[in-house]
Structures are given as C-alpha cells and as structure tokens.
CHARMM internal coordinates of N, CA and C (Angstrom, degrees):
IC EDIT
DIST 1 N 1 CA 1.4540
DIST 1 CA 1 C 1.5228
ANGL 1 N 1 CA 1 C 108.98
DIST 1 C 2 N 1.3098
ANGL 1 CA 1 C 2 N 130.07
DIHE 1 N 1 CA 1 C 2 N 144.68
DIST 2 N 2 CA 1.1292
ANGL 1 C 2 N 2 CA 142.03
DIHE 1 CA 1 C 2 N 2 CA 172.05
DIST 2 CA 2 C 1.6118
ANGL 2 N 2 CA 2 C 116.43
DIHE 1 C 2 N 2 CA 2 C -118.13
DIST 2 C 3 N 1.7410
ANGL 2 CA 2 C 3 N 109.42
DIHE 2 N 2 CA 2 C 3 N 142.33
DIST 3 N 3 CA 1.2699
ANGL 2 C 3 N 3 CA 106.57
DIHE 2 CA 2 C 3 N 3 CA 165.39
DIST 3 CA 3 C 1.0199
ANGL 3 N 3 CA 3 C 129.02
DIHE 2 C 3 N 3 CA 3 C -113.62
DIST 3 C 4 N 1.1400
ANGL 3 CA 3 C 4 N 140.12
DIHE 3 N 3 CA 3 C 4 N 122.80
DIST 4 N 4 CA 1.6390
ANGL 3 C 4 N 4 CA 151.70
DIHE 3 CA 3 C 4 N 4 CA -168.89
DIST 4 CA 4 C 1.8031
ANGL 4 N 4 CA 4 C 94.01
DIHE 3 C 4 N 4 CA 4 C -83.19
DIST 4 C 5 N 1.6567
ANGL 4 CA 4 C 5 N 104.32
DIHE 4 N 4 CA 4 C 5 N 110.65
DIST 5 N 5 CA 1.4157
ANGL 4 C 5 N 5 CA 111.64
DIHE 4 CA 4 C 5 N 5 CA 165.37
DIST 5 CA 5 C 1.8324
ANGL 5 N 5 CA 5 C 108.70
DIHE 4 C 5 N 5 CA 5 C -112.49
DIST 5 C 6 N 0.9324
ANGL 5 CA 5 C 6 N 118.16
DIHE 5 N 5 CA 5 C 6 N 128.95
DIST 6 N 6 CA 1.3946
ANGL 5 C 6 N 6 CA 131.69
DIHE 5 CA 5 C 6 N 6 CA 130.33
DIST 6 CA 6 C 1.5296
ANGL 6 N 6 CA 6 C 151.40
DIHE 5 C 6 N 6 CA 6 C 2.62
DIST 6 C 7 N 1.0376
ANGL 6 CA 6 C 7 N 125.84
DIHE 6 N 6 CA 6 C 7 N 50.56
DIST 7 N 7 CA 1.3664
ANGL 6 C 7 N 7 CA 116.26
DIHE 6 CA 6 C 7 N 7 CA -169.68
DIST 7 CA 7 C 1.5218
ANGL 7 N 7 CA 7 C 137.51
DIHE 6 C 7 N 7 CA 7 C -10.42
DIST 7 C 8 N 1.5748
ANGL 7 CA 7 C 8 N 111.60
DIHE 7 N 7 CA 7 C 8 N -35.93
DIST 8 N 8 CA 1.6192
ANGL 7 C 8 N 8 CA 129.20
DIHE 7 CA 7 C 8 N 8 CA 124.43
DIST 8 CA 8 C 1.3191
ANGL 8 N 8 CA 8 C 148.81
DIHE 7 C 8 N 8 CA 8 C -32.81
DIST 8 C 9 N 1.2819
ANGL 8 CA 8 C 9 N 96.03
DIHE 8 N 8 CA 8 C 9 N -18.14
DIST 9 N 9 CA 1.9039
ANGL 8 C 9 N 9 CA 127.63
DIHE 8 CA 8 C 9 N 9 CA -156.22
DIST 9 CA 9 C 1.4166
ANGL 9 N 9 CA 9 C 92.34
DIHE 8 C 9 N 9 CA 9 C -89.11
DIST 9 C 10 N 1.2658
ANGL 9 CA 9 C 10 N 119.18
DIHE 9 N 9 CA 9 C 10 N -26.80
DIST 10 N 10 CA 1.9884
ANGL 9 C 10 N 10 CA 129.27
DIHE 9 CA 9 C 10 N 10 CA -163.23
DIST 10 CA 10 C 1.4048
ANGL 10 N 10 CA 10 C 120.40
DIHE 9 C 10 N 10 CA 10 C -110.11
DIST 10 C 11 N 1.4097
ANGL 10 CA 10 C 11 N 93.85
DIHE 10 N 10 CA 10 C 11 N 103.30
DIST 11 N 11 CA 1.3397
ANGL 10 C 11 N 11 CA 91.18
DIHE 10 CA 10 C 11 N 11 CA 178.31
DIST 11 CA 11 C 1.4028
ANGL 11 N 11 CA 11 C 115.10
DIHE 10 C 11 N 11 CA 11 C -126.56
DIST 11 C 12 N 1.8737
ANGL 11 CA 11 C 12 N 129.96
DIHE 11 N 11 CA 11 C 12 N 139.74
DIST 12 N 12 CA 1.1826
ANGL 11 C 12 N 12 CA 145.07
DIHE 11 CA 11 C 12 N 12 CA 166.86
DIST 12 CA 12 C 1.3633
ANGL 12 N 12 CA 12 C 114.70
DIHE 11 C 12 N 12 CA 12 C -103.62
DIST 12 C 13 N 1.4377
ANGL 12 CA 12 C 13 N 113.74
DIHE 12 N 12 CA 12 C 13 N 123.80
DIST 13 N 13 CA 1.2079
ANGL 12 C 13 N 13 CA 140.95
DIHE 12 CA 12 C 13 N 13 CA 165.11
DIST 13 CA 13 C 1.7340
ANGL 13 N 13 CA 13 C 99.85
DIHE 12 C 13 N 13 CA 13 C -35.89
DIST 13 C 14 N 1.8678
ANGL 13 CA 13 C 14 N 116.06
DIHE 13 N 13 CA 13 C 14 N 162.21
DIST 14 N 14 CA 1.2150
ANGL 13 C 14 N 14 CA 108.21
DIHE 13 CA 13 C 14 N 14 CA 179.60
DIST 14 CA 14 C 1.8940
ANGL 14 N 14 CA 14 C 105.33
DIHE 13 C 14 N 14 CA 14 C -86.36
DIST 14 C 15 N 1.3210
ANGL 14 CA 14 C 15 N 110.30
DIHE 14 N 14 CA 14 C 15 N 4.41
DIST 15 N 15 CA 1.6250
ANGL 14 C 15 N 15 CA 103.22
DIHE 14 CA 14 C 15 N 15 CA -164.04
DIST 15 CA 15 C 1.6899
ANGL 15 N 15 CA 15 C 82.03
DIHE 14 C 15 N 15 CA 15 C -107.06
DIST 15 C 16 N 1.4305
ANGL 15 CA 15 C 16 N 136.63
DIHE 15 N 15 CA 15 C 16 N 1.16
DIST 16 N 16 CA 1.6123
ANGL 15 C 16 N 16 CA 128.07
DIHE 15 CA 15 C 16 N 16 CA 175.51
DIST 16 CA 16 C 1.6818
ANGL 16 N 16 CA 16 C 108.24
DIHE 15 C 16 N 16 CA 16 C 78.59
DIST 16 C 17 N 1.1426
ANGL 16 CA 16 C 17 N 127.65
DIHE 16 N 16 CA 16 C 17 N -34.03
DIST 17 N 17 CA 1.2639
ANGL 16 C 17 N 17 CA 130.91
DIHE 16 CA 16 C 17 N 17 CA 167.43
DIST 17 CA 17 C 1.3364
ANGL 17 N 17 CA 17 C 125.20
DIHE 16 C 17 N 17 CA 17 C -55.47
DIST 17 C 18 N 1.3881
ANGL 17 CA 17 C 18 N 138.94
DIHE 17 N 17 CA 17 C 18 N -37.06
DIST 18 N 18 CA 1.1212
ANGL 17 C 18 N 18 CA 139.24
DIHE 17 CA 17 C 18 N 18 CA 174.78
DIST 18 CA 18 C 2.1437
ANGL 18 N 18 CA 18 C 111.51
DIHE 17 C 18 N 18 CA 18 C -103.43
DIST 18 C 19 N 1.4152
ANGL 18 CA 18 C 19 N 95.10
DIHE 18 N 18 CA 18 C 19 N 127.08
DIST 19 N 19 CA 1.5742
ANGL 18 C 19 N 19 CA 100.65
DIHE 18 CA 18 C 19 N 19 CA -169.76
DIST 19 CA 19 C 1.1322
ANGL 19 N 19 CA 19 C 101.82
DIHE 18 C 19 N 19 CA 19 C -124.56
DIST 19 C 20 N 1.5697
ANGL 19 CA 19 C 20 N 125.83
DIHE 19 N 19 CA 19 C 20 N 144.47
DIST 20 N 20 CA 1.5863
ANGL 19 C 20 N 20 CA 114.76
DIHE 19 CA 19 C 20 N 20 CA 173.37
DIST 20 CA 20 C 1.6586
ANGL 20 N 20 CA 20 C 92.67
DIHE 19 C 20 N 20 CA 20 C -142.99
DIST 20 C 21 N 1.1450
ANGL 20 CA 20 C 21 N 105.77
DIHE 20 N 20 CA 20 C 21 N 154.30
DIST 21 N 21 CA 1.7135
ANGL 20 C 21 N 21 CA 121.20
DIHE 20 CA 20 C 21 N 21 CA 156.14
DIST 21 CA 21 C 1.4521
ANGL 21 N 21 CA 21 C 126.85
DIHE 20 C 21 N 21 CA 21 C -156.03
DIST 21 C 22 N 1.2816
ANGL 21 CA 21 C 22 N 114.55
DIHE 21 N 21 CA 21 C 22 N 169.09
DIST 22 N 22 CA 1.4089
ANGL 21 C 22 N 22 CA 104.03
DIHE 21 CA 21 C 22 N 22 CA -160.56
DIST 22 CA 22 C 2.0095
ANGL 22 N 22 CA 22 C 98.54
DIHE 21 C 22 N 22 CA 22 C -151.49
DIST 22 C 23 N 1.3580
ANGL 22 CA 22 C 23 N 115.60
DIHE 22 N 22 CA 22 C 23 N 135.50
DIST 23 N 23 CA 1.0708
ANGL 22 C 23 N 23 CA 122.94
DIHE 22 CA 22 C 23 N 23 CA 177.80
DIST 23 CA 23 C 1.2125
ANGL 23 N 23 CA 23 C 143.31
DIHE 22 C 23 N 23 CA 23 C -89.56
DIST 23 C 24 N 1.8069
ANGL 23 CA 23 C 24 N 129.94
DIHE 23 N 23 CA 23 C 24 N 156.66
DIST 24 N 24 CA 1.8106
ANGL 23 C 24 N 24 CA 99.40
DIHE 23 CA 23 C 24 N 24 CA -167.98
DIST 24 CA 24 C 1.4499
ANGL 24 N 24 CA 24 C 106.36
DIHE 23 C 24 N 24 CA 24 C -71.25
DIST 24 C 25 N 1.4740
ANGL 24 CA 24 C 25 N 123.37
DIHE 24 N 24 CA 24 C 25 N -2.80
DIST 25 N 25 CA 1.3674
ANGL 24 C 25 N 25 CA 114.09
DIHE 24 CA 24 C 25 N 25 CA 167.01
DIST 25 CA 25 C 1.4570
ANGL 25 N 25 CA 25 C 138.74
DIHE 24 C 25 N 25 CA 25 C -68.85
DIST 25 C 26 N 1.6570
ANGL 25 CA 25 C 26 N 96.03
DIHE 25 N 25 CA 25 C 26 N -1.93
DIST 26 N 26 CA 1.5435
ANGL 25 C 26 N 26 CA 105.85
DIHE 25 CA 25 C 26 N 26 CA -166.89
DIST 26 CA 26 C 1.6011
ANGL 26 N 26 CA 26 C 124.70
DIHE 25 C 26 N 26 CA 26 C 86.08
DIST 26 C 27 N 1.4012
ANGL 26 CA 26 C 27 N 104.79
DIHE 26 N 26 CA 26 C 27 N 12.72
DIST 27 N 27 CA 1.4219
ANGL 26 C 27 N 27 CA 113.53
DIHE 26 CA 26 C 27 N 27 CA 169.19
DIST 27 CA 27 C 2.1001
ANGL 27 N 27 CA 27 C 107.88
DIHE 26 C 27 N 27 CA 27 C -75.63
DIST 27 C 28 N 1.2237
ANGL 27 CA 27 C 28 N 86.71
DIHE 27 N 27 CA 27 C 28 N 157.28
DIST 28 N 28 CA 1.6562
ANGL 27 C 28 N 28 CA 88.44
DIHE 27 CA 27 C 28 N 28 CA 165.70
DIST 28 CA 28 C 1.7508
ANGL 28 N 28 CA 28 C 111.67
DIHE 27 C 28 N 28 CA 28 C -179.26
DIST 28 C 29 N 1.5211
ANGL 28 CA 28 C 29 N 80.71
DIHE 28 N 28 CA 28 C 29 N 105.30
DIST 29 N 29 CA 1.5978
ANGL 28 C 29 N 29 CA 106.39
DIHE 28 CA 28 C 29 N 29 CA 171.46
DIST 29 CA 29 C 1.3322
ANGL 29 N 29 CA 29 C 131.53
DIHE 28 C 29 N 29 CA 29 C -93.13
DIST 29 C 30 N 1.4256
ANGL 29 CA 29 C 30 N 114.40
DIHE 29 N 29 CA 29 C 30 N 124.79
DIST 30 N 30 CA 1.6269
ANGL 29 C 30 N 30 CA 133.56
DIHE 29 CA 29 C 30 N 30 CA 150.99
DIST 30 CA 30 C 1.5228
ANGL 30 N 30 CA 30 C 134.71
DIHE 29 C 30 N 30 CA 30 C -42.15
DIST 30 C 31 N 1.0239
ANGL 30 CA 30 C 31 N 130.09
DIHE 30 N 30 CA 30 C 31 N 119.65
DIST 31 N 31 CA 1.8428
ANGL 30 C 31 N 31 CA 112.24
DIHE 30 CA 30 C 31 N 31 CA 141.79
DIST 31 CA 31 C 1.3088
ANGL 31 N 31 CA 31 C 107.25
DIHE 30 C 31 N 31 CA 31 C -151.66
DIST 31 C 32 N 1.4513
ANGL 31 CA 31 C 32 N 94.26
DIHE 31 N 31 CA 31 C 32 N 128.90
DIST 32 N 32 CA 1.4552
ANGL 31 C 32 N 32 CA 106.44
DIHE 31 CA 31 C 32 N 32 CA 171.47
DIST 32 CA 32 C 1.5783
ANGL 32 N 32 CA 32 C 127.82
DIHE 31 C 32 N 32 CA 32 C -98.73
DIST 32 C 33 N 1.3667
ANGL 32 CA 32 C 33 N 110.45
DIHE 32 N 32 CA 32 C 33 N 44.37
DIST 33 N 33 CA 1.5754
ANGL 32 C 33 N 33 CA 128.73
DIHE 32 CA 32 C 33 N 33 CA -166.34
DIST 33 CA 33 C 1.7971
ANGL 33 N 33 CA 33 C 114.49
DIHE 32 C 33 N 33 CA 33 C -150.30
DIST 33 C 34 N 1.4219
ANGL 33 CA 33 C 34 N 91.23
DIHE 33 N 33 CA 33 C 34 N 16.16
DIST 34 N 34 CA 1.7723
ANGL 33 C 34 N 34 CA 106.30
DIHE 33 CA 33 C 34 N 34 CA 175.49
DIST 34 CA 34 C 1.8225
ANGL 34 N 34 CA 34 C 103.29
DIHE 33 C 34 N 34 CA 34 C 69.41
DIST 34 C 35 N 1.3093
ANGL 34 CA 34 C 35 N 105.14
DIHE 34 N 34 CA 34 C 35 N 16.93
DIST 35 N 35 CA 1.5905
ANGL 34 C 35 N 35 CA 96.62
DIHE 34 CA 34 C 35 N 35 CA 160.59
DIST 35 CA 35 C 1.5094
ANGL 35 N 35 CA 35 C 106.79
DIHE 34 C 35 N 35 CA 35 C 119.26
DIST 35 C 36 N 1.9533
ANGL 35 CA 35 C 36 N 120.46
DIHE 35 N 35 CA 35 C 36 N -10.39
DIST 36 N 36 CA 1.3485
ANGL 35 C 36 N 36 CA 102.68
DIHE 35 CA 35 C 36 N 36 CA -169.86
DIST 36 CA 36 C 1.5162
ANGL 36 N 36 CA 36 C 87.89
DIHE 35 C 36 N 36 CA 36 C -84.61
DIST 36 C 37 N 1.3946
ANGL 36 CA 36 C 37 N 152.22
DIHE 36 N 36 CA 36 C 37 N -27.38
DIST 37 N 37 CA 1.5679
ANGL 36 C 37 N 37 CA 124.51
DIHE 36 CA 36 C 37 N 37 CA 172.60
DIST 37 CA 37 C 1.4290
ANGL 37 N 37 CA 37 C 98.65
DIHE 36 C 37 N 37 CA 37 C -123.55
DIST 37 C 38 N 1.7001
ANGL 37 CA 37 C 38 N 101.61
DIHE 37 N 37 CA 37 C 38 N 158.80
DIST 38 N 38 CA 1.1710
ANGL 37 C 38 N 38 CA 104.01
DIHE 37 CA 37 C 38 N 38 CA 170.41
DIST 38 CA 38 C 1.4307
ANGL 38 N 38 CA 38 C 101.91
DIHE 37 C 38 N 38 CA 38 C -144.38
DIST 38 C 39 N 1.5087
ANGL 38 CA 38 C 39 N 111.12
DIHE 38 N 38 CA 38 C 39 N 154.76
DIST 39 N 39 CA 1.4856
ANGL 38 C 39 N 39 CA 129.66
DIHE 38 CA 38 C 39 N 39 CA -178.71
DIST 39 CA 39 C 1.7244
ANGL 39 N 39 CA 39 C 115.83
DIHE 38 C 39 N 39 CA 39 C -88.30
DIST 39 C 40 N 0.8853
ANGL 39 CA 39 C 40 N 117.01
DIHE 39 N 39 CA 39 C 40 N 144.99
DIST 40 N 40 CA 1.6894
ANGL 39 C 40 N 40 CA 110.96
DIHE 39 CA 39 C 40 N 40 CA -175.58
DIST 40 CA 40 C 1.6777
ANGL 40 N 40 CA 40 C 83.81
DIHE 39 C 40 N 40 CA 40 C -115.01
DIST 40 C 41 N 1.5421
ANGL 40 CA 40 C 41 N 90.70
DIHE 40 N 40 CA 40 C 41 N 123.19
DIST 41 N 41 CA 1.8520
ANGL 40 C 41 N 41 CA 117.30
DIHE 40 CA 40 C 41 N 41 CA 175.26
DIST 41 CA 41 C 1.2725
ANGL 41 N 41 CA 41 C 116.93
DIHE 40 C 41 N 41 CA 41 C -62.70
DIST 41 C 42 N 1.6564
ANGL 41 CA 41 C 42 N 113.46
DIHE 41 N 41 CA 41 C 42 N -72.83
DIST 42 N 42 CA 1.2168
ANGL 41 C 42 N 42 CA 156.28
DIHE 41 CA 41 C 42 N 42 CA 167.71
DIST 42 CA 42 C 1.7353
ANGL 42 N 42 CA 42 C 126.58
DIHE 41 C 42 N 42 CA 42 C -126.41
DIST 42 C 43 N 1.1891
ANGL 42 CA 42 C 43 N 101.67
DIHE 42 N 42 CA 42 C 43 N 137.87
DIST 43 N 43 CA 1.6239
ANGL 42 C 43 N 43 CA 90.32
DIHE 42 CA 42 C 43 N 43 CA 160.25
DIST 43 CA 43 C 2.0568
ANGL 43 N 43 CA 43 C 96.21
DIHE 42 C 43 N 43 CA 43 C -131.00
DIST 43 C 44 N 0.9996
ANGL 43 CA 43 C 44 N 99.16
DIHE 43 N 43 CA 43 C 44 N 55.15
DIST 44 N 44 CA 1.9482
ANGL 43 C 44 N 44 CA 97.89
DIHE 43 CA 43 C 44 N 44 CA -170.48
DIST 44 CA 44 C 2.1494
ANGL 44 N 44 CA 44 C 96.54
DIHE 43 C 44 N 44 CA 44 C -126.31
DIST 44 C 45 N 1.4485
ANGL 44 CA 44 C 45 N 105.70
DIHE 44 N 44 CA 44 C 45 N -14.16
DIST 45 N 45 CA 1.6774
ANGL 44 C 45 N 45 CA 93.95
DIHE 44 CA 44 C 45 N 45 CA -167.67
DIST 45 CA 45 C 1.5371
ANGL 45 N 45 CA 45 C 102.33
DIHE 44 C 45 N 45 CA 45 C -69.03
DIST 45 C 46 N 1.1797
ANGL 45 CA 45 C 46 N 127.63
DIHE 45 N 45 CA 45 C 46 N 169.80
DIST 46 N 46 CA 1.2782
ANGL 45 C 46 N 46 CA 151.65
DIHE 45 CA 45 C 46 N 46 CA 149.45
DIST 46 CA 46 C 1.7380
ANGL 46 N 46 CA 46 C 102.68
DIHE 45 C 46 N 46 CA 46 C -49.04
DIST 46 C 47 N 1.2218
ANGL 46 CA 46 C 47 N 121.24
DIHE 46 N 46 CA 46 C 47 N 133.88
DIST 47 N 47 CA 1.8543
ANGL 46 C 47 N 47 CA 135.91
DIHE 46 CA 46 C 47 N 47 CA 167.41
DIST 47 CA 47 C 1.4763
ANGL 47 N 47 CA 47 C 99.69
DIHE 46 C 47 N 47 CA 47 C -0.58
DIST 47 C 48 N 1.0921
ANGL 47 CA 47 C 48 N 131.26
DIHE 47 N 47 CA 47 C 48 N 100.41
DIST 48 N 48 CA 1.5352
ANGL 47 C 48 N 48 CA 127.39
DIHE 47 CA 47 C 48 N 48 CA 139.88
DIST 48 CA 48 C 1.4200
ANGL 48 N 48 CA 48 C 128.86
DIHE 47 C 48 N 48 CA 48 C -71.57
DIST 48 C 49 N 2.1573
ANGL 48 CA 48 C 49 N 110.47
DIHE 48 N 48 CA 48 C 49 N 121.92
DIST 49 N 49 CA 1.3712
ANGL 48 C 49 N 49 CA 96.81
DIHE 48 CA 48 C 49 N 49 CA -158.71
DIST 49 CA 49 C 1.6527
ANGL 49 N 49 CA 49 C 85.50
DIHE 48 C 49 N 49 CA 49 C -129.38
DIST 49 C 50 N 1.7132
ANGL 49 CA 49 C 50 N 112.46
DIHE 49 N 49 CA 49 C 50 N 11.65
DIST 50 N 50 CA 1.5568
ANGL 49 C 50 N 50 CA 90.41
DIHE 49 CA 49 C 50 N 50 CA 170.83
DIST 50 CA 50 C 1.9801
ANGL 50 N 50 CA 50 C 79.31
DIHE 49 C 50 N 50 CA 50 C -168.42
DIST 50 C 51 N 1.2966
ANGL 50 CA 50 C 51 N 93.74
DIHE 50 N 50 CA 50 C 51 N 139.72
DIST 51 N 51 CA 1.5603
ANGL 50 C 51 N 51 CA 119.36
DIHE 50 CA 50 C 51 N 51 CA 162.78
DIST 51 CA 51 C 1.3978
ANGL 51 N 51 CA 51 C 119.48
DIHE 50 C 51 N 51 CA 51 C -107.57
DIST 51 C 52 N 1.2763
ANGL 51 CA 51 C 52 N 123.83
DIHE 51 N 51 CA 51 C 52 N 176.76
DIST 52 N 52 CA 1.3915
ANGL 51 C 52 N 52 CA 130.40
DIHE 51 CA 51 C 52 N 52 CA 178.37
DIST 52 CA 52 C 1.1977
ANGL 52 N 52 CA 52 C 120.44
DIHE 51 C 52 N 52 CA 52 C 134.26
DIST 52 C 53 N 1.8814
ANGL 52 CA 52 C 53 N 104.67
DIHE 52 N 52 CA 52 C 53 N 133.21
DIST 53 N 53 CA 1.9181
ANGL 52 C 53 N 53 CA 115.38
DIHE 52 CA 52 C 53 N 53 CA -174.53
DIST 53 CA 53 C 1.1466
ANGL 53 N 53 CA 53 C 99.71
DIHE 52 C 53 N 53 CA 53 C -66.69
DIST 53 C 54 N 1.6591
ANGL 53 CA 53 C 54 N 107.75
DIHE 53 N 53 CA 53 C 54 N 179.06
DIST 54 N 54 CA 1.0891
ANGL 53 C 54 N 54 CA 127.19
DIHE 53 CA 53 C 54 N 54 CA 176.11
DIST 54 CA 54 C 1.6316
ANGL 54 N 54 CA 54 C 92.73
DIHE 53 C 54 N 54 CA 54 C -127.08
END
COOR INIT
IC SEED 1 N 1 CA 1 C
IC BUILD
C-alpha cells in the first residue's frame, strides 16, 4: 500500500525537532527526533490535505 502525501501534509515544528504528516489515506504520522523515528497516530481519518502546530 502506498500513501499519497501533500505538500501541505508536512509539517515542522518552529524548534525542527518535532515533524508530522498525514496521508490522503487517513494516515498520520509523528516524530519527535527530526525524522529518524516516527509514530503512526492514526491511519482511520478521512484524506489529509494539510497539517500544522499550533
């Protein structure tokens, strides 16, 4: 299976350490290590076409 992300889909924290993205499949991944691991959130949402902290 493949996930089609978004150029929107990517988002970096302002300190670069925290990364998230999320797929039109409804995936949505974590890492809090600038990208060498990441956590899978969900893969159950509806199309993700934009991420981003607050």
């Amino acid at each position: 299976m493949y996930d089609v992300v978004y150029r929107h889909a990517l988002a970096i924290d302002d300190t670069g350490d925290r990364l998230a993205f999320g797929s039109t499949t409804g995936g949505l991944w974590v890492s809090e290590d600038q990208g060498d691991g990441w956590t899978n959130v969900t893969r159950t949402l509806p199309p993700i076409y934009a991420v981003g902290f607050a």
